[in-house]
DRENNUPA-90219 format. One record per atom (N, C-alpha, C, CB): x, y, z. Coordinates in steps of 0.001 Angstrom, whole numbers, padded with zeros to 6 digits, always signed. Each point is the difference from the previous one (the first is absolute). Glycine has a CB too. Example, Ala and Ser with C-alpha at 12.3 -4.5 7.8 and 13.67 -1.06 7.14 Angstrom:
BEGIN
+013190-005690+007800-000890+001190+000000+000900+001200+000000-001892-001173+001246+001542+002223-001966+000820+001190+000060-000770+001090+000730+001184-000628-002145
END
This chain:
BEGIN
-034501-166674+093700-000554+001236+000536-001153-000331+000915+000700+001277-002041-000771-000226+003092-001187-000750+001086-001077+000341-000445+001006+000038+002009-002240+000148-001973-001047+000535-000125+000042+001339+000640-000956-002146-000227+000437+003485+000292-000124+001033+000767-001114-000134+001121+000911+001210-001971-001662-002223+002113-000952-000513+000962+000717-000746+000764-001834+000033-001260+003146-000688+001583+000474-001038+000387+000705+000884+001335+000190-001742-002507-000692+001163+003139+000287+000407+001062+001305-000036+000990-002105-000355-000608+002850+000889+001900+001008+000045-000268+000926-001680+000860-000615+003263-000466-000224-003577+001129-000227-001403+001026+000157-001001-001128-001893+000802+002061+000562-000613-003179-000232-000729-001179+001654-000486-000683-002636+001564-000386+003040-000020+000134+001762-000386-000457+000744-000424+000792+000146+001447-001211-000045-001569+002093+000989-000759+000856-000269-001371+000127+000349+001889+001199-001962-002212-001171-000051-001444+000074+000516-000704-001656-002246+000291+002137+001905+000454-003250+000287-000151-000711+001674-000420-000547-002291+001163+000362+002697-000373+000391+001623-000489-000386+000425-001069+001367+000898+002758-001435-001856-003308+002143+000808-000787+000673-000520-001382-000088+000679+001845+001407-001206-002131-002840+000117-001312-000207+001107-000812-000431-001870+000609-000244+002091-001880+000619+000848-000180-000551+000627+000158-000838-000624-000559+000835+002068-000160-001275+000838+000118-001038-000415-001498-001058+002094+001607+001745-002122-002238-001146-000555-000876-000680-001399-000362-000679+001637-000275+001256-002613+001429-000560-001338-000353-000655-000170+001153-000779-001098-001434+001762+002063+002318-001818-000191+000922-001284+000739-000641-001307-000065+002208+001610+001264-002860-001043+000583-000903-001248-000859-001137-000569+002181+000421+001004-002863-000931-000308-001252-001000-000572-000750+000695-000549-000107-001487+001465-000304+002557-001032-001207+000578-000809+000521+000550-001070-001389+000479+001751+002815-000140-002062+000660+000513-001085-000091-000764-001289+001382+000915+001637-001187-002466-001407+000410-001292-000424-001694-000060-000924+002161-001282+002472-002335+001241-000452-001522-001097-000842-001242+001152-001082-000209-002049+003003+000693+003496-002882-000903+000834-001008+000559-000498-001544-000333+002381+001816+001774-002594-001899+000672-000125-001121-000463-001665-000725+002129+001908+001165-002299-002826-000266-000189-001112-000495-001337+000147-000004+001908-001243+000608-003055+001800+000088-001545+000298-000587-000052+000247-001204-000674+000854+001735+001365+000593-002132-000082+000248-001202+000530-000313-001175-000476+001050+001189+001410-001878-000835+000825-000934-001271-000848-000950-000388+002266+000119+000794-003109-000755+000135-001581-000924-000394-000392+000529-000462-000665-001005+001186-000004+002302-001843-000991+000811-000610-000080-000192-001715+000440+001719+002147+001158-002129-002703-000078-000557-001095-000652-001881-000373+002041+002181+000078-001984-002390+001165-000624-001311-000463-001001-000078+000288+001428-000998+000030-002316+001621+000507-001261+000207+000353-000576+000689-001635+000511+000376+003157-000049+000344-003949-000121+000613-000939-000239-000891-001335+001263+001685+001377-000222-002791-001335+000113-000660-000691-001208-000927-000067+002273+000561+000235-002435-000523+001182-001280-001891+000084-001504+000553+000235+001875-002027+001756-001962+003387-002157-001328+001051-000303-000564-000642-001502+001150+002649+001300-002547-002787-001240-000300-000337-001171-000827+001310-000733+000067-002646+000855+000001+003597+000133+000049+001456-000944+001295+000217-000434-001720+001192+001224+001164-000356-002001+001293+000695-000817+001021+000846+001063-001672+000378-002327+002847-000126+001553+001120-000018+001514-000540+002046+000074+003275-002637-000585-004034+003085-000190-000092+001425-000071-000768+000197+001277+000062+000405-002636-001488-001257+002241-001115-000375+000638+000466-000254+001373-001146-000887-002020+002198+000149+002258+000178-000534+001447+000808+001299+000753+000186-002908-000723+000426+003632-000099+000126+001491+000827-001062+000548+000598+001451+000557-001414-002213-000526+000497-001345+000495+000314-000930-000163+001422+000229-000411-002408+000207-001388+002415-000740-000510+001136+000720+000417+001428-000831-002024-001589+002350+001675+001303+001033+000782+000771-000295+000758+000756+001036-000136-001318-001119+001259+000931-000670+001854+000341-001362+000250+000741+000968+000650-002321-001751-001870+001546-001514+000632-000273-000504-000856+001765-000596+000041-003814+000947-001329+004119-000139-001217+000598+000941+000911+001414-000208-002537-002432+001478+003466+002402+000293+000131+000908-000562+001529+000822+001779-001843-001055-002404+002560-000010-000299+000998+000270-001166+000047+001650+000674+000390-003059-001321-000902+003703-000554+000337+001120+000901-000859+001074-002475+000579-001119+003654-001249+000920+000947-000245+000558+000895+001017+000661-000416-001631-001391+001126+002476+000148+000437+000566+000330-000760+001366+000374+001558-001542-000986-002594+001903+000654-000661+001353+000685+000101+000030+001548-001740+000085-001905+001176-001313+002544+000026-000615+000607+001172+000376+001596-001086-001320-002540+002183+000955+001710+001461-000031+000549+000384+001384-000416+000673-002626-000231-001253+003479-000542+000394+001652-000001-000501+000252+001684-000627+000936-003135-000912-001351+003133-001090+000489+001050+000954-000584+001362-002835-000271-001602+003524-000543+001463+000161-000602+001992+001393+000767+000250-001077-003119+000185+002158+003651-001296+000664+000455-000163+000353+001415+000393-000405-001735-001152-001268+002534+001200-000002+001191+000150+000152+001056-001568+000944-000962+002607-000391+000412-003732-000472+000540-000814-001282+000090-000531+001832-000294-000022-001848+001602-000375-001009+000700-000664+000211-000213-001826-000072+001882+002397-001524-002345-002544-000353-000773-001381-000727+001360-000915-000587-002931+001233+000012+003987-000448-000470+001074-000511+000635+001672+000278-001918-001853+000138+001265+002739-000485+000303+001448+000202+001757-000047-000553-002072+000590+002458+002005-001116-003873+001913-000020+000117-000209+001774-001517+001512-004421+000429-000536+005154-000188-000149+000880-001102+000333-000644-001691+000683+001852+002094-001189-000977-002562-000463-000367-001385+001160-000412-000691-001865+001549-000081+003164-000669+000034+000948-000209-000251+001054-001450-000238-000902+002137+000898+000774-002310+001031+000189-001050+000299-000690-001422-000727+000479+001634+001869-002020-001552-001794-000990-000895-000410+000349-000509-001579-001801+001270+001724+002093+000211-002344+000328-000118-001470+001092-001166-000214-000511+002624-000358+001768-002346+001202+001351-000385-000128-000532-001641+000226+001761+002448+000989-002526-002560+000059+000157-001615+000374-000819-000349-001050+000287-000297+002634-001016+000560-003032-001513-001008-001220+001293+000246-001020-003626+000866+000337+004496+000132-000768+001309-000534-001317+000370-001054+000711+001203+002147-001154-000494-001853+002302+000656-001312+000752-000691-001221-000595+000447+001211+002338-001522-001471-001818-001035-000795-000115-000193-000513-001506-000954+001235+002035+001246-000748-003123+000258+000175-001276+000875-001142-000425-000309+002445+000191+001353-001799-000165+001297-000265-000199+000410-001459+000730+000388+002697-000198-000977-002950+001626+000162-001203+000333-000687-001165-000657+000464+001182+001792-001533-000969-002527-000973-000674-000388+000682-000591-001413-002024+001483+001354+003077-000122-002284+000394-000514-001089+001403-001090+000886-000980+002481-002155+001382-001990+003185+001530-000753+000466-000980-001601+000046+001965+002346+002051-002765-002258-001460-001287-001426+000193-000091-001102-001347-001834+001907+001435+001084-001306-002144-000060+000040-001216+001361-000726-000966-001593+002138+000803+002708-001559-000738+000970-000236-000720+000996-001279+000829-000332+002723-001101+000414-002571+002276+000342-000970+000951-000757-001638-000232+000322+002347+001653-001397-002154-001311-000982-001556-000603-000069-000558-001384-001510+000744+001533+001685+000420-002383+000397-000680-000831+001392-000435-000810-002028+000770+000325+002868+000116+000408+000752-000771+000322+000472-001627+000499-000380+002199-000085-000201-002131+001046-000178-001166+001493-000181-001450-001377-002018+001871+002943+000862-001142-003664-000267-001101-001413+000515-001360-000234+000025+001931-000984+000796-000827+000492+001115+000074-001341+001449-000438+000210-001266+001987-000737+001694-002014+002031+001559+000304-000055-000062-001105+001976+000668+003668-002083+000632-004128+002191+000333-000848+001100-000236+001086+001373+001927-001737-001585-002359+001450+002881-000650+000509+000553+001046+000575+000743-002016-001215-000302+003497+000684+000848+001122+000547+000160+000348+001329-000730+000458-002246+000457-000428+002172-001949+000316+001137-000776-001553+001183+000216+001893-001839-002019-002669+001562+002263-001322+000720+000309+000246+000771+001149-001473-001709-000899+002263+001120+001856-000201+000630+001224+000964+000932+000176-000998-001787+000887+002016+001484-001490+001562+000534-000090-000192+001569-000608+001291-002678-000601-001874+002212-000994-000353+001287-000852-000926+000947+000919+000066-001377-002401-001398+001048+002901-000914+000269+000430+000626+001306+001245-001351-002679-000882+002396+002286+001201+000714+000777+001503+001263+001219-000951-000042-002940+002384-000582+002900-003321+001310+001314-000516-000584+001211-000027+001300-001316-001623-001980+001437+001993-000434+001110+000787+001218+000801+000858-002310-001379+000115+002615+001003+000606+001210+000184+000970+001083+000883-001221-000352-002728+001924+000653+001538-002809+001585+000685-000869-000634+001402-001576+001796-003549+000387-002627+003753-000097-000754+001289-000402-000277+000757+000474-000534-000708-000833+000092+000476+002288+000359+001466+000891+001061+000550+000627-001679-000435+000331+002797-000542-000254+001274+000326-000122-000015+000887-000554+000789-001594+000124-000529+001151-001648+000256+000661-001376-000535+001448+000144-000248-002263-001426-000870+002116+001346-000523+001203+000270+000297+001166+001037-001298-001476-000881+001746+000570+002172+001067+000911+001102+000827+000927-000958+000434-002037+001964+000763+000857-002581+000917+000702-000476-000188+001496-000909+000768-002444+000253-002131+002354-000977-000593+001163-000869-000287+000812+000964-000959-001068-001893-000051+001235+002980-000127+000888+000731+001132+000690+000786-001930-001100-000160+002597+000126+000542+001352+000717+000289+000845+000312-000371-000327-000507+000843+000745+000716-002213+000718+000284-001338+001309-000764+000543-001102+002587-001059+001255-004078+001347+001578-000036-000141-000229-001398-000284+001357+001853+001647+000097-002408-002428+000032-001021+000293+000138-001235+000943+000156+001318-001346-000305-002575+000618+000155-001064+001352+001055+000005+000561-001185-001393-000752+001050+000388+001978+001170+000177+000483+000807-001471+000022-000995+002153+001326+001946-002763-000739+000651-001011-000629-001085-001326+000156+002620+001129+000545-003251-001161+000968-000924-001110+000346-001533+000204-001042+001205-000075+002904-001505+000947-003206-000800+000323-000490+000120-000547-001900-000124+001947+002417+001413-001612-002891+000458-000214-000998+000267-001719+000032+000852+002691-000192-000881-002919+001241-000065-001932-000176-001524-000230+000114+002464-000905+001433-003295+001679-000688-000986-000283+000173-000930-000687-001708+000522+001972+002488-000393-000652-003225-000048+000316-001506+000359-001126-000652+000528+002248+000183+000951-002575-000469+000713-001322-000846-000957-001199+000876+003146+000988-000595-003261-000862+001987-000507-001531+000068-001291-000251-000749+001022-000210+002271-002426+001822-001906-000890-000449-000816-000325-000573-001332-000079+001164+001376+001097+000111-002195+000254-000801-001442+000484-001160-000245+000259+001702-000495+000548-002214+000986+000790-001293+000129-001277-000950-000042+002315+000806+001537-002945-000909-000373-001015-001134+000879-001242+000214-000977+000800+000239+002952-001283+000952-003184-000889+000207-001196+000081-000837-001584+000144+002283+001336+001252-001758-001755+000172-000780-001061+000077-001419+000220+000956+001813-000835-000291-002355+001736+000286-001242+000228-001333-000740+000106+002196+000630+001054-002976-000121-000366-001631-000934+000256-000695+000322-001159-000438+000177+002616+000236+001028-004024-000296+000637-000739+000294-001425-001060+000385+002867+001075+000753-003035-001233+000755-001085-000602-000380-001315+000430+001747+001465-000186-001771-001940+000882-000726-001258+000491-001468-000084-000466+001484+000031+002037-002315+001091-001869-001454+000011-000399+000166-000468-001236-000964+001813+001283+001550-000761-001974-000508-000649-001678+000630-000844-000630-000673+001734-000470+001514-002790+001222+000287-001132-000260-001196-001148+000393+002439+001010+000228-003223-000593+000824-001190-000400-000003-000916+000169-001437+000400+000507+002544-001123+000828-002584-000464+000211-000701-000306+001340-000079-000329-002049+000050+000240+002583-001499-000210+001852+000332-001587+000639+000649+001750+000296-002448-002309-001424+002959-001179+000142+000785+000438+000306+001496-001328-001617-001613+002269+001177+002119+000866+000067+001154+000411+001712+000189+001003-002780-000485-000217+002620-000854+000756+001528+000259-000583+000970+000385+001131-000369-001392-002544+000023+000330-001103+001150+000068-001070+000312+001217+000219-000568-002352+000336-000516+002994-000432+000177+001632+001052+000523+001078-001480-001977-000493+002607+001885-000024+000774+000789+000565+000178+001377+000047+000597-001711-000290-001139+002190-001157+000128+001454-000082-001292+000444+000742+001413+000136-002319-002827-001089+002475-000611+000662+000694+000449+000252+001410-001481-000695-001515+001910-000110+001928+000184+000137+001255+000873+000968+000479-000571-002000-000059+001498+002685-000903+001119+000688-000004-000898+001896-000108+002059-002603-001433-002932+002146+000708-000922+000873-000032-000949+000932+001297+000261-001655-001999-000845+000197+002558-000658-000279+001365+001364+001351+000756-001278-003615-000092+002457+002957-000306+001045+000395+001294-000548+002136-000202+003095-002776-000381-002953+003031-001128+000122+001196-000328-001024+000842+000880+000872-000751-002317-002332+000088+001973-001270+000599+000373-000048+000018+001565-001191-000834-002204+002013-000457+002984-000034+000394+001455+001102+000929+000583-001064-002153+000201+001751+002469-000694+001231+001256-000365-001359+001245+000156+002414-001383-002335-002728+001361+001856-001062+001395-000765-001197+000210+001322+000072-000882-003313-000491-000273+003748-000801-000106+000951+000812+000673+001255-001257-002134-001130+002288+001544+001341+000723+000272+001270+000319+001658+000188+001117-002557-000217-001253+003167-001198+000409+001355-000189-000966+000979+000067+001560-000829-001207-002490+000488+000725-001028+000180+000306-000633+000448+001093+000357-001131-001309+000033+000246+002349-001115+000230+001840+001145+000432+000538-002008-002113+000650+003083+002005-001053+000724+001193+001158-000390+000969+000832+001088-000199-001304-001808+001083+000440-000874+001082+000999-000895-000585+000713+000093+001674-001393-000773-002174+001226-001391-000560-000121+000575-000777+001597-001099-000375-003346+001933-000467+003649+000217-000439+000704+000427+000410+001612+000046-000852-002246+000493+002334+002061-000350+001186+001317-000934+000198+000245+001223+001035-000235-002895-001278-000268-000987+000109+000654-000953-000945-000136+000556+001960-000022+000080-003606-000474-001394-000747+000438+001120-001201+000401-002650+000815-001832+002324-002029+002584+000568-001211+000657+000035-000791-001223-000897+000113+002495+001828-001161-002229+000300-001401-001032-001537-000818-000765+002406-000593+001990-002890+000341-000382-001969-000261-000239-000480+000502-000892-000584+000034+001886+000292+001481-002165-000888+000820-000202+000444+000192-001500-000495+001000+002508+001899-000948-003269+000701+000296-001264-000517-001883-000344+002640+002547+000493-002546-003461+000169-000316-001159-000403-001087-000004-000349+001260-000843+001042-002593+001330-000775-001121-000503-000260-000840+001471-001009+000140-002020+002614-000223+003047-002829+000802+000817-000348+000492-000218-001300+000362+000292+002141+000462-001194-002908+000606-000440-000706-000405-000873-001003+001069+000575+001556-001473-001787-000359-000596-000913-000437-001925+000309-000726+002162-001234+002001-002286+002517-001403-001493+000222-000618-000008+000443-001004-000865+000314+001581+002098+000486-001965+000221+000780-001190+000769-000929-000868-000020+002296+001131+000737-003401-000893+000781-001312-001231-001435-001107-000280+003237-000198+001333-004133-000197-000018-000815-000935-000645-000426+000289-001402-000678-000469+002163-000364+001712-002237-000476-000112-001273+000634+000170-001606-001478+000590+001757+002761-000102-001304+000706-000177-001295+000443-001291-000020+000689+002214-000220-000366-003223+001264+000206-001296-000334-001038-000500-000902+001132-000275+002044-002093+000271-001224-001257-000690-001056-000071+000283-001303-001302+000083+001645+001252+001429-001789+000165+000584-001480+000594-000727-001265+000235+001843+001381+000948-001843-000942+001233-000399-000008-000086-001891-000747+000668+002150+002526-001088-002514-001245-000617-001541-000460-000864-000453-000500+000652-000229+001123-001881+001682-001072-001024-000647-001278+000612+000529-001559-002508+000204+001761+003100+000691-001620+000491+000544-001585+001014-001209-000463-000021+002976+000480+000597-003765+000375+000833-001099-000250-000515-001126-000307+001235+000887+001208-002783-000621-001133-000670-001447+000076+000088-001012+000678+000010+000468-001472+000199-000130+003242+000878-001129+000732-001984-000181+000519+003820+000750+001013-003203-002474-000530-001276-000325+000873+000146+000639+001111-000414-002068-000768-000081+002743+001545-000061+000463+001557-000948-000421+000978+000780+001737-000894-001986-001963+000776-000400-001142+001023+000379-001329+000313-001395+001101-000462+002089-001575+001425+000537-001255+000026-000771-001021-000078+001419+000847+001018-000917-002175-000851-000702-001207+000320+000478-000380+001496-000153-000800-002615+001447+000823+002723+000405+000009+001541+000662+001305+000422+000380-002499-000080-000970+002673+000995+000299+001039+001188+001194+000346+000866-001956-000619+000003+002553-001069-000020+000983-000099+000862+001389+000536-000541-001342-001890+000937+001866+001980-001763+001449+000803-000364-000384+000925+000073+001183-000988-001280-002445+002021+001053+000079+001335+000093-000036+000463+001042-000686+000094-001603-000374-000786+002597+000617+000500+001490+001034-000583+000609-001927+000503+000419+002816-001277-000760+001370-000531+000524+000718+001638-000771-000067-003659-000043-000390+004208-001131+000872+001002-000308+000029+001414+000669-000194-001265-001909-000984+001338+002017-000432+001338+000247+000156-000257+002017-002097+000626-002909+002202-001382+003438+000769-000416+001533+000796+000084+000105-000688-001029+000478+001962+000565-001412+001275-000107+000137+000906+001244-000390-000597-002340-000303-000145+002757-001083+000721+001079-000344-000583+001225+000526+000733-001171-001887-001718+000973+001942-000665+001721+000445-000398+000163+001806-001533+000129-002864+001699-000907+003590-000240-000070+001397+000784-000685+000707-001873+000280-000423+002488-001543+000492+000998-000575+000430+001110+000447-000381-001159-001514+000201+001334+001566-001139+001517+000270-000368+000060+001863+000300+000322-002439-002307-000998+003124+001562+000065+001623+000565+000048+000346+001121-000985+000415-001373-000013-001147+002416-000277-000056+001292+001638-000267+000821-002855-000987-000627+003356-000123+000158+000947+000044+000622+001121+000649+000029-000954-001366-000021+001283+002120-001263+000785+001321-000391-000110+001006+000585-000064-000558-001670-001217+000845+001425-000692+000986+000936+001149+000568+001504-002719-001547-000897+002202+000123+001897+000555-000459+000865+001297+000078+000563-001493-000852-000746+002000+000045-000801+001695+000061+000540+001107+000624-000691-000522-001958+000794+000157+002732-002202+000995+000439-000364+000910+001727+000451-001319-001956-001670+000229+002327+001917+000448+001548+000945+001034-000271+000805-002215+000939+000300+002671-002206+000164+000592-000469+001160+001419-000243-000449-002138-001006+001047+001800+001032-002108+001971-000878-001120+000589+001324-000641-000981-002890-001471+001824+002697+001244+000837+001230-001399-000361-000945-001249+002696+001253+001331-002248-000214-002640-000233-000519-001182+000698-001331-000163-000339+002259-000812+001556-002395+001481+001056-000902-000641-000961-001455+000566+002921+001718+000164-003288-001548+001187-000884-001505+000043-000860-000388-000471+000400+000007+001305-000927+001054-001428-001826+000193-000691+000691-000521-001284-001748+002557+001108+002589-002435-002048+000370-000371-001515+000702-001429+000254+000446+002667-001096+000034-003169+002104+000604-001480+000553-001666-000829+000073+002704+001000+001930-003436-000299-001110-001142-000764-000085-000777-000639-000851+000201+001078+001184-000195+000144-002681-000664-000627-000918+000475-000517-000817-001131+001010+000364+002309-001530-000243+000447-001502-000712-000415-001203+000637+001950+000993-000709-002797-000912+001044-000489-001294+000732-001816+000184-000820+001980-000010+003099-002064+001292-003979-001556-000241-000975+000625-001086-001644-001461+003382+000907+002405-002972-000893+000827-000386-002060+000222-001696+000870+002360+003079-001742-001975-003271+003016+000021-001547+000028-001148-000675+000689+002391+000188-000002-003126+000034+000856-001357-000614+000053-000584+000354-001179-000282+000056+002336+000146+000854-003688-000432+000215-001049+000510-001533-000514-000030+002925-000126+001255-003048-000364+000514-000910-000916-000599-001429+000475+002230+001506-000507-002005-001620+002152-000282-001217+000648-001245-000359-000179+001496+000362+001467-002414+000572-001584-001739-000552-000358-000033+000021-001321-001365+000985+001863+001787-000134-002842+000161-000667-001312+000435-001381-000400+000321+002043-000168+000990-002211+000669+000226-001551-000473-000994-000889+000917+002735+000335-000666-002947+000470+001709-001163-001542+000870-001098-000249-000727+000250+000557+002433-001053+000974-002897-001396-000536-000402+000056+000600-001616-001524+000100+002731+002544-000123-003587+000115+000391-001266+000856-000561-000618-000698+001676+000467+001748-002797-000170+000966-001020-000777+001100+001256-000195-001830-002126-001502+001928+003963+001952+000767+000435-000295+001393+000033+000447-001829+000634-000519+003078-000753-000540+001352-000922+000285+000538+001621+000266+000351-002901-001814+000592+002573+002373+000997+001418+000417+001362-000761-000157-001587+001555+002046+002555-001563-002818+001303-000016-000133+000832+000933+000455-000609-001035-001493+001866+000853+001634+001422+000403+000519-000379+001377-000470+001918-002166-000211-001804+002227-001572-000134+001424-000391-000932+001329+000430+000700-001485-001554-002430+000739+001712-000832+000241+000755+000735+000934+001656-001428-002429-001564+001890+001503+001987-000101+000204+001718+001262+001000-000317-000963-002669+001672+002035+002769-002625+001160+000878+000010-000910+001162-000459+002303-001596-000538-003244+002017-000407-000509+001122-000352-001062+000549+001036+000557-000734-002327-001376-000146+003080-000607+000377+001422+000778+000697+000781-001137-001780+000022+002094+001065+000322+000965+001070+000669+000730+000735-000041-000264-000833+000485+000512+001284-001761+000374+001729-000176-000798+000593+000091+001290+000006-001174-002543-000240+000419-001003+001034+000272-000363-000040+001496-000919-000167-002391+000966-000831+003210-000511+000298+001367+000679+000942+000612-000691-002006+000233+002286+001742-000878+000757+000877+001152-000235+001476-000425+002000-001807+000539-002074+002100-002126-000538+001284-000495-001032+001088+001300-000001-001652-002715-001037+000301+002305-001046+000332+001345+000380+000491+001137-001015-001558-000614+001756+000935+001694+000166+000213+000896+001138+001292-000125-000969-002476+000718+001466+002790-001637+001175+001201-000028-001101+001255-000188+002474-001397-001356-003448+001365+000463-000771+001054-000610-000797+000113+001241-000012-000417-002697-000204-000733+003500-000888+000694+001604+000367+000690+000816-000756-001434+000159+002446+001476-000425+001101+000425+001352+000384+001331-000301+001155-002304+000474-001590+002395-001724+000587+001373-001207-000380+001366+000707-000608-001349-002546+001775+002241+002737-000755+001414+000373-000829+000697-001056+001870+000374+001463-001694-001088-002438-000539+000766-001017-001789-000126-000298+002657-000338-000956-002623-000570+001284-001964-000315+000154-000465+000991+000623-000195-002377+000346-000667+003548-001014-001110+001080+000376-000815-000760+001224-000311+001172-002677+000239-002387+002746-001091-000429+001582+001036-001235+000015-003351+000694-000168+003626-000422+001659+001541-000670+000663-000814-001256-000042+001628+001831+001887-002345-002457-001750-000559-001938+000801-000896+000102-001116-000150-000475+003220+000175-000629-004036-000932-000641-000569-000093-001315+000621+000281+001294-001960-002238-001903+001048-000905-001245+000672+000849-000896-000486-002525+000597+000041+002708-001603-000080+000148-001028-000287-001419-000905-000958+001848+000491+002242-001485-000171-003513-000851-000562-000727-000819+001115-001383-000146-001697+002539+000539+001201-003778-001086+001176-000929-000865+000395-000150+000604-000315-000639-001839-000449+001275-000810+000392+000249-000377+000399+001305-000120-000955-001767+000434+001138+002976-000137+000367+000739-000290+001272+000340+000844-001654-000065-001978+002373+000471+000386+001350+000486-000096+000350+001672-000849+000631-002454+000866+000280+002798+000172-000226+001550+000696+000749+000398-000246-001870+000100+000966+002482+001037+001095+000222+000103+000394+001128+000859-000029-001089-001933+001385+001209+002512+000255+001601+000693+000867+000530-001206+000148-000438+002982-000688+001481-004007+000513+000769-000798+001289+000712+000477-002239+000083-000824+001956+000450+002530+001324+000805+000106+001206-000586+000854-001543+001945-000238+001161-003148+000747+001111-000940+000313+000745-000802-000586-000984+000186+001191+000423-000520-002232-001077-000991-000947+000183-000766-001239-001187+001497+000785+000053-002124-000837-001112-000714-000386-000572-001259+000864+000892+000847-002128-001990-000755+002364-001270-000860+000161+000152-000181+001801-000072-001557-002894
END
């Protein structure tokens, strides 16, 4: 969605960038934010805490990029204001449940779970529109369960410390479901910028909350993974969504982010000894393709979702991010 400040020169230059540097920027937002779990991991705050820093570290960033944007950061009605600080809420628990996740469980299966977001607002299509699925849709379904159980099953052959990072993350998926439902309205009268930061003012302090009731350390000793996190996932990687996904249909935008579950897996086994087997990579990819069916779905109440669970951002009515 354009901005209502965007002028009409503005859109035309806008769609005549290339084809190829919107597909890079498609790529390279998805592989930013597939780093965001290993940045999480090599935090010597607590992974609650490092949400925290996330949000808190990007917040005059993104005000920032509301301001050059032409969105407006104030005078929004109450209503509206209300809806985004829940927004803001709700992302903070998707935050929250996601990292610790990230923990607990292989960073492939983190990222995978983390994005089911998507096959819940489907679902939820189908309720609002009282009917059932339809045949692609109905594979969509068997693949998630399939790829779910299958990686579900692998975890706790690891260990049931694994699993139990899976359900967070599966969790994460629910609460960014809820988020996305959430700013629908909210999203006809303020820009991607402005719901970002916005968001992020209203999730910081329940992060913290959150991580001192957990007893996590939150002042670091090094600095550097948290701003490699809060860069990659909250400005680089959004930034480039931002950018390029208005430009794709769902079906690419959901092709794209199979390229977060394997730069996920690939920095796990690089900087975590984590092994991915045959069974592994066969249960990745049902659920991926799940993914990419539940993006294409008429049934999703907001046609384009971000690429990524924690992510917020987005054109709600084209949309997402």
């Amino acid at each position: 969605m354009v901005n209502s400040t965007t002028s009409a020169d503005e859109v035309r230059q806008e769609r005549d960038y290339p084809r190829w540097l919107l597909l890079a920027a498609l790529l390279g937002g998805n592989v930013a934010l597939a780093l965001g779990p290993w940045a999480v991991r090599l935090a010597d705050s607590g992974p609650v805490s490092a949400g925290f820093w996330r949000l808190f570290l990007a917040l005059p960033f993104l005000a920032v990029l509301a301001r050059a944007n032409g969105e407006t950061l104030g005078n929004i009605a109450r209503p509206v204001l209300v809806m985004v600080m829940l927004a803001g809420l709700v992302f903070a628990f998707d935050l929250a449940s996601w990292h610790i996740g990230i923990e607990a469980t292989r960073l492939g299966n983190a990222t995978l779970f983390g994005n089911s977001g998507s096959l819940v607002l489907m679902v939820w299509g189908f309720i609002l529109w009282r009917r059932l699925p339809r045949a692609m849709e109905w594979l969509a379904i068997a693949a998630a369960f399939s790829g779910a159980a299958i990686l579900m099953g692998q975890s706790l052959e690891i260990s049931l410390a694994t699993l139990v990072g899976d359900l967070f993350c599966l969790l994460a998926g629910l609460f960014y479901a809820g988020y996305l439902l959430i700013l629908q309205k909210a999203r006809a009268s303020l820009g991607s910028w402005s719901l970002l930061t916005w968001c992020s003012l209203a999730g910081a302090p329940v992060l913290l909350a959150i991580a001192l009731f957990r007893g996590e350390p939150v002042w670091p000793h090094n600095w550097t993974p948290l701003i490699a996190l809060f860069v990659l996932s909250q400005l680089v990687g959004q930034g480039l969504l931002v950018f390029s996904l208005k430009h794709f249909p769902p079906l690419v935008i959901g092709l794209a982010l199979l390229t977060q579950p394997a730069v996920a897996a690939l920095s796990g086994w690089f900087a975590f000894g984590e092994t991915v087997g045959l069974v592994d990579i066969a249960g990745m990819a049902l659920l991926g393709l799940a993914l990419v069916l539940a993006r294409g779905s008429k049934a999703q109440p907001a046609a384009d979702l971000p690429a990524e669970a924690e992510e917020p951002t987005s054109n709600f009515n084209s949309r997402r991010d």
